[in-house]
Every structure is written in structure tokens, then in C-alpha cells.
CHARMM-style PDB file with segment names, atoms N, HN, CA, C and O in Angstrom:
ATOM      1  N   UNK     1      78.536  25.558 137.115  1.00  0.00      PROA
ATOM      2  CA  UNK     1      78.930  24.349 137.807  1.00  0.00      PROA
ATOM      3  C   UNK     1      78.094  24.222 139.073  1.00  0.00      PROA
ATOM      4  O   UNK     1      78.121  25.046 139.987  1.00  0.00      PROA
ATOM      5  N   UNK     2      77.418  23.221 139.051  1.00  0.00      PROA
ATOM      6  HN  UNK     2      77.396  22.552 138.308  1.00  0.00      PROA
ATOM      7  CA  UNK     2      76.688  22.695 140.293  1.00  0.00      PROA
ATOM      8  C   UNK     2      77.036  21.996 141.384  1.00  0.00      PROA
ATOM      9  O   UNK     2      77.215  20.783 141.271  1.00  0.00      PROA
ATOM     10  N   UNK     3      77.220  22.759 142.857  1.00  0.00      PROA
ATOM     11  HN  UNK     3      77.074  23.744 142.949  1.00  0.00      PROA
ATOM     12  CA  UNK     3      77.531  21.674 144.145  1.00  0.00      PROA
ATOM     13  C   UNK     3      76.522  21.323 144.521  1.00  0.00      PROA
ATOM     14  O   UNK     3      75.789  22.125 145.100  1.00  0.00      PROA
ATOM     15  N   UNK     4      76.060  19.732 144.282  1.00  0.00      PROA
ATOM     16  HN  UNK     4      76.656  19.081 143.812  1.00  0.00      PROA
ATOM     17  CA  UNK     4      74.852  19.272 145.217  1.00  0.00      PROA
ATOM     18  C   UNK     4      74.797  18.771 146.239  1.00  0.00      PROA
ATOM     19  O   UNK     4      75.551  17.810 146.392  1.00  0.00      PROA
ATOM     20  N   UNK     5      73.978  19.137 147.304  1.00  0.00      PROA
ATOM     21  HN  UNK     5      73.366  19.918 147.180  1.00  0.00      PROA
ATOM     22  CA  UNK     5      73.909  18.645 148.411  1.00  0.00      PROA
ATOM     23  C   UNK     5      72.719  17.631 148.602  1.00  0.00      PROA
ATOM     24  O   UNK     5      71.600  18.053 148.891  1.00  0.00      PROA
ATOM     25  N   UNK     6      72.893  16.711 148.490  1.00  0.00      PROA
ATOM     26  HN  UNK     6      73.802  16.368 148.255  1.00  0.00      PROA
ATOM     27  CA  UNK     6      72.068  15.478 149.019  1.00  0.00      PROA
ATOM     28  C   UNK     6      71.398  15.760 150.465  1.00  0.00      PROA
ATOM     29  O   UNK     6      71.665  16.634 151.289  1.00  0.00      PROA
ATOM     30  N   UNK     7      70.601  14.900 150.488  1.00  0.00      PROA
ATOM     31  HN  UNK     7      70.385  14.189 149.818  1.00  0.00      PROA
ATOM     32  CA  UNK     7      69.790  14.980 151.659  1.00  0.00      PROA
ATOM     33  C   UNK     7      69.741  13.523 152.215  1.00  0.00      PROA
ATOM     34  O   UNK     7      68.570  13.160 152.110  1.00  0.00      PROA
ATOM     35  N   UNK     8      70.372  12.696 152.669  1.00  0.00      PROA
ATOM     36  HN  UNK     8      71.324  12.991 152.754  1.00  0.00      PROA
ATOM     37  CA  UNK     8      69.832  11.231 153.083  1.00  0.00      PROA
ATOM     38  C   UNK     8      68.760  10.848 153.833  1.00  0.00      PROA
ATOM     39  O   UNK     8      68.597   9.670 154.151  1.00  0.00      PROA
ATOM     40  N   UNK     9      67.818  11.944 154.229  1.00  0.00      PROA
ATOM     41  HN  UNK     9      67.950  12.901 153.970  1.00  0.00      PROA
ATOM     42  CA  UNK     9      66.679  11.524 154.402  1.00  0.00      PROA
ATOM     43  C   UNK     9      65.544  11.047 153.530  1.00  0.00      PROA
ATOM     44  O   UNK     9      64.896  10.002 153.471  1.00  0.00      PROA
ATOM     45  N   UNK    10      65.538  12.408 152.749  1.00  0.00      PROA
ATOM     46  HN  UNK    10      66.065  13.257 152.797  1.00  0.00      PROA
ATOM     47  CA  UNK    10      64.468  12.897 151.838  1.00  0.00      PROA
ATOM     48  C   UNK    10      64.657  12.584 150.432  1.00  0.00      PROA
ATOM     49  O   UNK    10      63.824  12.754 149.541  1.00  0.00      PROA
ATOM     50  N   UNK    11      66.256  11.938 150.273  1.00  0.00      PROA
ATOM     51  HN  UNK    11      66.933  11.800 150.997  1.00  0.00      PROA
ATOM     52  CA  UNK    11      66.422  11.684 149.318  1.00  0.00      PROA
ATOM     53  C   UNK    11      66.205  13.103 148.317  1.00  0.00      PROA
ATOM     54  O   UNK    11      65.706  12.876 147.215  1.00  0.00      PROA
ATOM     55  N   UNK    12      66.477  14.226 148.572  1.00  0.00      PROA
ATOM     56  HN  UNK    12      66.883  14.410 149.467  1.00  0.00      PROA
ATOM     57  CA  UNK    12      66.066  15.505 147.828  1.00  0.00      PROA
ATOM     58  C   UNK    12      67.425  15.980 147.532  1.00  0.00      PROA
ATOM     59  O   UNK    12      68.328  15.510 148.225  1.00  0.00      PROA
ATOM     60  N   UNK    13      67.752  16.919 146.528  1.00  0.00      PROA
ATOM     61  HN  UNK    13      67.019  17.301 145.966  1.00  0.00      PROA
ATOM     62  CA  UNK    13      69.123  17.657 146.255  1.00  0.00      PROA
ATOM     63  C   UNK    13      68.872  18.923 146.198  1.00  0.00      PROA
ATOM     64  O   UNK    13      67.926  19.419 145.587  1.00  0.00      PROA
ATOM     65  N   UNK    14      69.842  19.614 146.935  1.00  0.00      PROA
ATOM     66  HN  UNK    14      70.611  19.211 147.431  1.00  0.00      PROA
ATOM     67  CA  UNK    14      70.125  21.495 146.750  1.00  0.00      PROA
ATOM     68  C   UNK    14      71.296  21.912 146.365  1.00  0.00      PROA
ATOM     69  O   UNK    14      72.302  21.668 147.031  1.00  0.00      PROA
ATOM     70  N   UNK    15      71.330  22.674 145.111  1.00  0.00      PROA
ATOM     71  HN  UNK    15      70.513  22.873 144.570  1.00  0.00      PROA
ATOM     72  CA  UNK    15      71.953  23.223 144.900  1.00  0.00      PROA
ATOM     73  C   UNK    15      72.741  24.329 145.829  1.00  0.00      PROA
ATOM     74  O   UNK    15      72.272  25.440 146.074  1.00  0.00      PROA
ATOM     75  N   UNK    16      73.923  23.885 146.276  1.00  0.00      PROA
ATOM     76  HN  UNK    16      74.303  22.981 146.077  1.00  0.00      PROA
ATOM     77  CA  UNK    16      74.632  24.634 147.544  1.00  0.00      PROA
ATOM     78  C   UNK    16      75.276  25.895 146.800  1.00  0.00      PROA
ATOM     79  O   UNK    16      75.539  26.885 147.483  1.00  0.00      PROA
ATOM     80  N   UNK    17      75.540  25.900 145.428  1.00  0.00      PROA
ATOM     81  HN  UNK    17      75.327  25.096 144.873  1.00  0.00      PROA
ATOM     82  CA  UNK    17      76.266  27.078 144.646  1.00  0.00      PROA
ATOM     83  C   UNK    17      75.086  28.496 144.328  1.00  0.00      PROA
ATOM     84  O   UNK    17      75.442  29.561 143.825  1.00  0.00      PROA
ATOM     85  N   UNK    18      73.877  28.217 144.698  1.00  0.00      PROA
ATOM     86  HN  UNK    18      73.587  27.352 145.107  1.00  0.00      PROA
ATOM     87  CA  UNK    18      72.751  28.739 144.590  1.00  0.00      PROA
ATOM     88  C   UNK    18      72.133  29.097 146.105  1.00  0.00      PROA
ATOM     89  O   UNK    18      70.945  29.069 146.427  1.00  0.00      PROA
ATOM     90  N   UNK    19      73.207  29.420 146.888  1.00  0.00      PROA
ATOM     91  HN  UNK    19      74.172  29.443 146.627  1.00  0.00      PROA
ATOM     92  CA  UNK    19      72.155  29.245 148.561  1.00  0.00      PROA
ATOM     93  C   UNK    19      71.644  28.486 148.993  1.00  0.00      PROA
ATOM     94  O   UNK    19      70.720  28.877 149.706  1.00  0.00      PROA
ATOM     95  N   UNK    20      71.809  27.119 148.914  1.00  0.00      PROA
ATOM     96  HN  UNK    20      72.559  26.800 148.335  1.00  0.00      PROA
ATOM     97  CA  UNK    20      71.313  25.958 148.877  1.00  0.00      PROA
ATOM     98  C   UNK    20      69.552  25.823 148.058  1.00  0.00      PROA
ATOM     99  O   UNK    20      68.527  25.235 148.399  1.00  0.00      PROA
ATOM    100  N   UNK    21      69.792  26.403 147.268  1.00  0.00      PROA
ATOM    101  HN  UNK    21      70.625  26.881 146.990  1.00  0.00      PROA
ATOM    102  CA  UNK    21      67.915  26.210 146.888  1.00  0.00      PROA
ATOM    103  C   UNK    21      67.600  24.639 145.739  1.00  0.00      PROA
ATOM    104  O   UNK    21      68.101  24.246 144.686  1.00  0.00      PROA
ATOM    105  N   UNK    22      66.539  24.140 146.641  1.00  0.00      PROA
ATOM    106  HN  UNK    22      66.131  24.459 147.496  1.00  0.00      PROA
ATOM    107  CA  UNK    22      65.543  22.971 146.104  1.00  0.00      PROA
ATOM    108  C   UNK    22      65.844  22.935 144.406  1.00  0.00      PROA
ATOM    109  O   UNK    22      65.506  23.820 143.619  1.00  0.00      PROA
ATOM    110  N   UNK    23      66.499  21.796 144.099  1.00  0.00      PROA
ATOM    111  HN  UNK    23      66.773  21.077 144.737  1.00  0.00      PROA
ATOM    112  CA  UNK    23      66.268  21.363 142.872  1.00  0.00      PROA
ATOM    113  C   UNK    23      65.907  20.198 142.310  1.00  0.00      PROA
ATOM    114  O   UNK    23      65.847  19.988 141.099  1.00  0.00      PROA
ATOM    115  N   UNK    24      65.632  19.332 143.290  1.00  0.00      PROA
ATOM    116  HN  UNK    24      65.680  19.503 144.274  1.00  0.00      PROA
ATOM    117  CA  UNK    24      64.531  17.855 142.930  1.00  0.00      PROA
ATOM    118  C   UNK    24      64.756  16.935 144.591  1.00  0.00      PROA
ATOM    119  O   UNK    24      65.551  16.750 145.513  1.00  0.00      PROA
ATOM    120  N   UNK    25      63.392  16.589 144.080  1.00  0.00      PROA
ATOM    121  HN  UNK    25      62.746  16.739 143.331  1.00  0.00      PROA
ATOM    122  CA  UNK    25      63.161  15.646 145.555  1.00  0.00      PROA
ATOM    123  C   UNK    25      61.569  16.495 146.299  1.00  0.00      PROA
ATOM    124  O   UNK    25      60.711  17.304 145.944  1.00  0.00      PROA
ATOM    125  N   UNK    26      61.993  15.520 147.714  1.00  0.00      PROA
ATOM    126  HN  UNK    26      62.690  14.863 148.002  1.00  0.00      PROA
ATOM    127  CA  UNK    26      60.705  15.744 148.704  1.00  0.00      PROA
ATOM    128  C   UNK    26      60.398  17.000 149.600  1.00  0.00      PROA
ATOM    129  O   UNK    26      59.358  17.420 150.107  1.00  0.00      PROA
ATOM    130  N   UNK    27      61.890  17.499 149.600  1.00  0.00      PROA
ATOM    131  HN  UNK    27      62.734  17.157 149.188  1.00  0.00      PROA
ATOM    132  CA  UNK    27      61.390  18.381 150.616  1.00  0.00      PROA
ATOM    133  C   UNK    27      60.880  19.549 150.302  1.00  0.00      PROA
ATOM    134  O   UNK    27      61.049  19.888 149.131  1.00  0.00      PROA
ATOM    135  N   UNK    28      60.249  20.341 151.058  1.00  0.00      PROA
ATOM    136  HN  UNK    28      60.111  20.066 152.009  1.00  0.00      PROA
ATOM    137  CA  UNK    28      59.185  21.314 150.915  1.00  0.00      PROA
ATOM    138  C   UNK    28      60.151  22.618 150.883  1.00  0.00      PROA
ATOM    139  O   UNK    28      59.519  23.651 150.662  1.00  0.00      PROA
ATOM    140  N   UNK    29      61.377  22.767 151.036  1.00  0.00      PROA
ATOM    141  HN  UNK    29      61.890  21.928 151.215  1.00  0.00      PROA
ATOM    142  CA  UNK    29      61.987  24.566 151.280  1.00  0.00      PROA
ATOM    143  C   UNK    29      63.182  24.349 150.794  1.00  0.00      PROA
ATOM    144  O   UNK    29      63.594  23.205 150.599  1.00  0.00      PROA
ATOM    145  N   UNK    30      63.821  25.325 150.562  1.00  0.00      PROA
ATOM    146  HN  UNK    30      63.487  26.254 150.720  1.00  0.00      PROA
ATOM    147  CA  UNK    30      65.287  25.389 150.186  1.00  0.00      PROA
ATOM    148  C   UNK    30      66.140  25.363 151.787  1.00  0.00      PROA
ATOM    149  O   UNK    30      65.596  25.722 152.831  1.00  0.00      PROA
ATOM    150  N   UNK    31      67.742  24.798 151.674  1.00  0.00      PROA
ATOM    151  HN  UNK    31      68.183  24.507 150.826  1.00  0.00      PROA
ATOM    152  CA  UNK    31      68.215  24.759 152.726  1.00  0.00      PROA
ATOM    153  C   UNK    31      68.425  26.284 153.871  1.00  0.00      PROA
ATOM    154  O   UNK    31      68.776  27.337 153.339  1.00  0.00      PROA
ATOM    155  N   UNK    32      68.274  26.259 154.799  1.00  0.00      PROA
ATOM    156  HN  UNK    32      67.988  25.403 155.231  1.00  0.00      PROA
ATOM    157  CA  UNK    32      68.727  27.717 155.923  1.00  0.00      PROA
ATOM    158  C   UNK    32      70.356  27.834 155.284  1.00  0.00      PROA
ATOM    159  O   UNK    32      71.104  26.902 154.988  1.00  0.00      PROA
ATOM    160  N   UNK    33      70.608  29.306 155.190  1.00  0.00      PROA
ATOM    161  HN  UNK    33      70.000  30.063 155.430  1.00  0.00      PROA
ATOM    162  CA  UNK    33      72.075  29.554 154.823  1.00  0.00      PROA
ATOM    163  C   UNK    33      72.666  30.001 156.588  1.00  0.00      PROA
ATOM    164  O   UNK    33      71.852  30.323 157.454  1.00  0.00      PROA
ATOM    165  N   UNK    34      73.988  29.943 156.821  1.00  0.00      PROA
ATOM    166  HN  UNK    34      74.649  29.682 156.118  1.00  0.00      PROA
ATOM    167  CA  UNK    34      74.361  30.102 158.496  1.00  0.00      PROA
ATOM    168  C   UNK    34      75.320  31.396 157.526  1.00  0.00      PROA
ATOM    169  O   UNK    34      75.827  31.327 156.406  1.00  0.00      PROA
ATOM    170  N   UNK    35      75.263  32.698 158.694  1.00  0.00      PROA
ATOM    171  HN  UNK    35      74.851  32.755 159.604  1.00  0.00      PROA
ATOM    172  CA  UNK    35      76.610  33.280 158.285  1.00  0.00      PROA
ATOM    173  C   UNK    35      78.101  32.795 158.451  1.00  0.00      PROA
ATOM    174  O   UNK    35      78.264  31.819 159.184  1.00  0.00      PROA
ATOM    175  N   UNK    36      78.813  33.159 158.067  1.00  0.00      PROA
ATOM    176  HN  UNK    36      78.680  33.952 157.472  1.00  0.00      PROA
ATOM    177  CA  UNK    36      80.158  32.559 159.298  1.00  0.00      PROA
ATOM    178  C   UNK    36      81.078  33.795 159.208  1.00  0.00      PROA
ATOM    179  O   UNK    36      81.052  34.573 158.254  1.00  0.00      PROA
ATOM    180  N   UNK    37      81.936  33.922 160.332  1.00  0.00      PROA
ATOM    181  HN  UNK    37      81.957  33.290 161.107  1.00  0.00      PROA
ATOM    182  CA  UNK    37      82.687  34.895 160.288  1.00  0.00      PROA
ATOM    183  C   UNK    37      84.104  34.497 160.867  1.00  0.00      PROA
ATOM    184  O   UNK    37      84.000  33.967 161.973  1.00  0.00      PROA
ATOM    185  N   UNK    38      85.328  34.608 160.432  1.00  0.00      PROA
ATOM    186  HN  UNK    38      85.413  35.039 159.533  1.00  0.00      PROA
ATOM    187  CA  UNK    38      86.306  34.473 160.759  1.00  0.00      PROA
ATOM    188  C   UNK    38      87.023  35.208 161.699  1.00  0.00      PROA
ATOM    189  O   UNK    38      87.298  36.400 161.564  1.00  0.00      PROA
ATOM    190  N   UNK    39      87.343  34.477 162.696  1.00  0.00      PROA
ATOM    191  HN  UNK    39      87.119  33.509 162.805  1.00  0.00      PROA
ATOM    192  CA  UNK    39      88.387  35.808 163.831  1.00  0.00      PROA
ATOM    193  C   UNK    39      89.849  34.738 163.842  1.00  0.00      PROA
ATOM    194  O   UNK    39      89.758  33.528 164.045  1.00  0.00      PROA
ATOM    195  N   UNK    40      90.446  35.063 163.725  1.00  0.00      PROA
ATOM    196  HN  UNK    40      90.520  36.047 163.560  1.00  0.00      PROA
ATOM    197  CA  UNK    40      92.197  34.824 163.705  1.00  0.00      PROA
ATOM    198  C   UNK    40      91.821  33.258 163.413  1.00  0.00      PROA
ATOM    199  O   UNK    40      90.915  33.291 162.581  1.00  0.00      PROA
ATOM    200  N   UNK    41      92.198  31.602 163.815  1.00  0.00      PROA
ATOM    201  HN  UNK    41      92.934  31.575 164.491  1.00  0.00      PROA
ATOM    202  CA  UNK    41      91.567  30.800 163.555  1.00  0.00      PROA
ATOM    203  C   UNK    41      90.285  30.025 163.933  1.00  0.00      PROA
ATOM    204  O   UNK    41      89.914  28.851 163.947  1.00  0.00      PROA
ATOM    205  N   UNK    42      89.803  31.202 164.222  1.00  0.00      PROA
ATOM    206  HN  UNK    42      90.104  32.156 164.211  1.00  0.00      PROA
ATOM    207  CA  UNK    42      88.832  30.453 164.515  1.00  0.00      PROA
ATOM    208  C   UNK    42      87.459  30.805 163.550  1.00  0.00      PROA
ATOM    209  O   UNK    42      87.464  31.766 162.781  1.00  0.00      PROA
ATOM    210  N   UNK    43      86.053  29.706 163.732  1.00  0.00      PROA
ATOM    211  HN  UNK    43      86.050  28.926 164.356  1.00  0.00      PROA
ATOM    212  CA  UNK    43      85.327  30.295 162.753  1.00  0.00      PROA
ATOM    213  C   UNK    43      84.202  30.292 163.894  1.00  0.00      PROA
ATOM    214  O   UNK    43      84.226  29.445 164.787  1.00  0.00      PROA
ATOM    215  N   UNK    44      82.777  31.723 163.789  1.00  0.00      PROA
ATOM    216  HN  UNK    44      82.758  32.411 163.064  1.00  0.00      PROA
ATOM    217  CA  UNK    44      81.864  31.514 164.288  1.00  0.00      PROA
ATOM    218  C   UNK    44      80.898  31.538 163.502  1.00  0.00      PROA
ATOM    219  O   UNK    44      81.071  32.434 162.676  1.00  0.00      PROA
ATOM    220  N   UNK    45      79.609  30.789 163.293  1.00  0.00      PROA
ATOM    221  HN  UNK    45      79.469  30.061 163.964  1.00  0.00      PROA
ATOM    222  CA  UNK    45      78.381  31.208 163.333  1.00  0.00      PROA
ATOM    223  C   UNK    45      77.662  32.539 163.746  1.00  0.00      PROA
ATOM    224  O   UNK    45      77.283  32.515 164.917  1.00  0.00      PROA
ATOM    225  N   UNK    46      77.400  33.629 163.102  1.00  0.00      PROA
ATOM    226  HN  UNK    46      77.708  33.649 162.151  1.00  0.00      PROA
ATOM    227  CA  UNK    46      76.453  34.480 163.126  1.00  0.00      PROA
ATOM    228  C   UNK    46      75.391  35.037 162.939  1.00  0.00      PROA
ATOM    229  O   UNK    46      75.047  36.105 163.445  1.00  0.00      PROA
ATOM    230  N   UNK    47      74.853  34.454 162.292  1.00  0.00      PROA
ATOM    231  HN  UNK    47      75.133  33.586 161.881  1.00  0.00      PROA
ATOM    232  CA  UNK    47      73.425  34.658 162.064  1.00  0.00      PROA
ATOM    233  C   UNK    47      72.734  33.472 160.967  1.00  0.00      PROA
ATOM    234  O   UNK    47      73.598  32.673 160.609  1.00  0.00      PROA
ATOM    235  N   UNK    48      71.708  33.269 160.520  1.00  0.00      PROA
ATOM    236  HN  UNK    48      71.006  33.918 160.811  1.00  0.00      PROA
ATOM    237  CA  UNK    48      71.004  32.325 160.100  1.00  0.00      PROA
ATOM    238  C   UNK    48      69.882  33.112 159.115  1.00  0.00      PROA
ATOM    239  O   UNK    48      68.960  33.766 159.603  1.00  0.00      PROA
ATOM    240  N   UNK    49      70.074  32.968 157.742  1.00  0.00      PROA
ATOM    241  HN  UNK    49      70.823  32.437 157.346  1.00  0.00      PROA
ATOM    242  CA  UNK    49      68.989  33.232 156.800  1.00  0.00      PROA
ATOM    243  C   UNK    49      67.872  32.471 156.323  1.00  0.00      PROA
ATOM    244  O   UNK    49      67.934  32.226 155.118  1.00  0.00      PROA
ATOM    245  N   UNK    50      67.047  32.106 156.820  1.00  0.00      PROA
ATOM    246  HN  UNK    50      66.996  32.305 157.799  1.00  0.00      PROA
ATOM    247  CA  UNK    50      66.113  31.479 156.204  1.00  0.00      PROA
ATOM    248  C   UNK    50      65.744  30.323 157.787  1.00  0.00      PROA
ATOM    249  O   UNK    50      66.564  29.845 158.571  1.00  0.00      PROA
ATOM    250  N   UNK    51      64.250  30.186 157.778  1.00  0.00      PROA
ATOM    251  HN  UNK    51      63.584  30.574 157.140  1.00  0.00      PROA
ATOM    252  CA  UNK    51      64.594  29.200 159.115  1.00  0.00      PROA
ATOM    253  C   UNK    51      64.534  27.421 159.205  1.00  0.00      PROA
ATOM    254  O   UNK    51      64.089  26.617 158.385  1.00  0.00      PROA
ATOM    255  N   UNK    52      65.180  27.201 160.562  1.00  0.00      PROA
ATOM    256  HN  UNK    52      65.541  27.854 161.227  1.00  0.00      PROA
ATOM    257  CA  UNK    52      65.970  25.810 160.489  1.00  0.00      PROA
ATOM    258  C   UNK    52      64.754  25.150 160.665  1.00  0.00      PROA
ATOM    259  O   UNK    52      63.734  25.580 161.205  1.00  0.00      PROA
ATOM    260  N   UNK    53      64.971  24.015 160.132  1.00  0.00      PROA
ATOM    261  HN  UNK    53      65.799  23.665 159.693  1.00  0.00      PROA
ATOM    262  CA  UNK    53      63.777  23.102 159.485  1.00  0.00      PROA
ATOM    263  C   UNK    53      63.242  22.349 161.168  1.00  0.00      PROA
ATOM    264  O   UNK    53      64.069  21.879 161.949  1.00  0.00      PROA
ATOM    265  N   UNK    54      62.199  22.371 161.362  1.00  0.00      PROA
ATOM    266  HN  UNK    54      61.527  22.753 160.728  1.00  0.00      PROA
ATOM    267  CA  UNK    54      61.328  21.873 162.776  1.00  0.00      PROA
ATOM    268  C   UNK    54      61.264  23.135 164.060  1.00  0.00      PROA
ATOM    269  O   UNK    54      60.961  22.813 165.209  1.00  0.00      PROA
ATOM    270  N   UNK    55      61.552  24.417 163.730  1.00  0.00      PROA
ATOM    271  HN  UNK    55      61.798  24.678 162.797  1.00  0.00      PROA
ATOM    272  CA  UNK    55      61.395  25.685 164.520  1.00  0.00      PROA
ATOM    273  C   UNK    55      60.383  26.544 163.799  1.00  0.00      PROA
ATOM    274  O   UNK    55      60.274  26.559 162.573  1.00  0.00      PROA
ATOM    275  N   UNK    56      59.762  27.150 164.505  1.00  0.00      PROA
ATOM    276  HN  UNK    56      59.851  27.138 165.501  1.00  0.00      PROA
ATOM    277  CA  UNK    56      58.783  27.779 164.908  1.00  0.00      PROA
ATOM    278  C   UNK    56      59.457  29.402 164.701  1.00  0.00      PROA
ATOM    279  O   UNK    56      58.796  30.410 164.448  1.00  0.00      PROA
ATOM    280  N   UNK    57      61.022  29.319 164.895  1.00  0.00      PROA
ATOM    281  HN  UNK    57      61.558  28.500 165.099  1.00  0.00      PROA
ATOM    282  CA  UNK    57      61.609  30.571 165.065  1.00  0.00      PROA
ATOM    283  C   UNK    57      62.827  30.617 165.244  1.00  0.00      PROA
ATOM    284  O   UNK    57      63.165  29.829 166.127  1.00  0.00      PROA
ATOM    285  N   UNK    58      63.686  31.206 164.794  1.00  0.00      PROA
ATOM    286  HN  UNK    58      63.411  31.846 164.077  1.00  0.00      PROA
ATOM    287  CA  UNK    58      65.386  30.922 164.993  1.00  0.00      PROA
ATOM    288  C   UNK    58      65.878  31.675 166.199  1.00  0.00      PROA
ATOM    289  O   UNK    58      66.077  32.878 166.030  1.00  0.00      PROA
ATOM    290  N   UNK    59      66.115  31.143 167.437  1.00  0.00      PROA
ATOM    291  HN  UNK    59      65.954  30.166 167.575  1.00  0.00      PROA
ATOM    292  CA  UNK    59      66.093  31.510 168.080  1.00  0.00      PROA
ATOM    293  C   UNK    59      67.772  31.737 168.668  1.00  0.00      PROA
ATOM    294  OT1 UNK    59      67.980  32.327 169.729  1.00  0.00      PROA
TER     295      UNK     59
END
């Protein structure tokens, strides 16, 4: 079963059930995955796999 994620720019789709990876369209990379981590309710961001699209470096 496939979750696609659209792109309304690029008009491109990623497969989000796959790590978000490129399965038709313009853009050039598969999507950055974010970690997340749960502490009581709350959720954080921890780290970032792959880098965010217009950086040089995930900083």
C-alpha cells in the first residue's frame, strides 16, 4: 500500500511508506526523513536523514 506525497510545486510524488523516495515527477532527490521523538506529550525533532532541499548542510 502506497502513501503519496505530492509536491505542489514540482508537481512530483514520493512515496512516504518508502522514506519518502522519488517515484514520478521533477524533482531531482528523494524527500529528507526528520527523526521524531516523543517525551510525555510532547513531540521533538531530532535529527534529519538525508539533506533539506536549498542547504549546503543541515545545520
Amino acid at each position: 500500500h502506497k502513501m503519496l506525497g505530492p509536491c505542489p510545486c514540482h508537481y512530483s510524488r514520493f512515496d512516504l511508506s518508502k522514506g519518502g523516495l522519488l517515484i514520478l515527477g521533477q524533482a531531482t532527490q528523494s524527500l529528507p526523513q526528520i527523526t521524531l521523538e516523543a517525551r510525555g506529550d510532547e513531540i521533538y525533532a531530532t535529527g534529519v536523514t538525508g539533506l533539506i532541499y536549498g542547504y549546503a548542510s543541515n545545520i
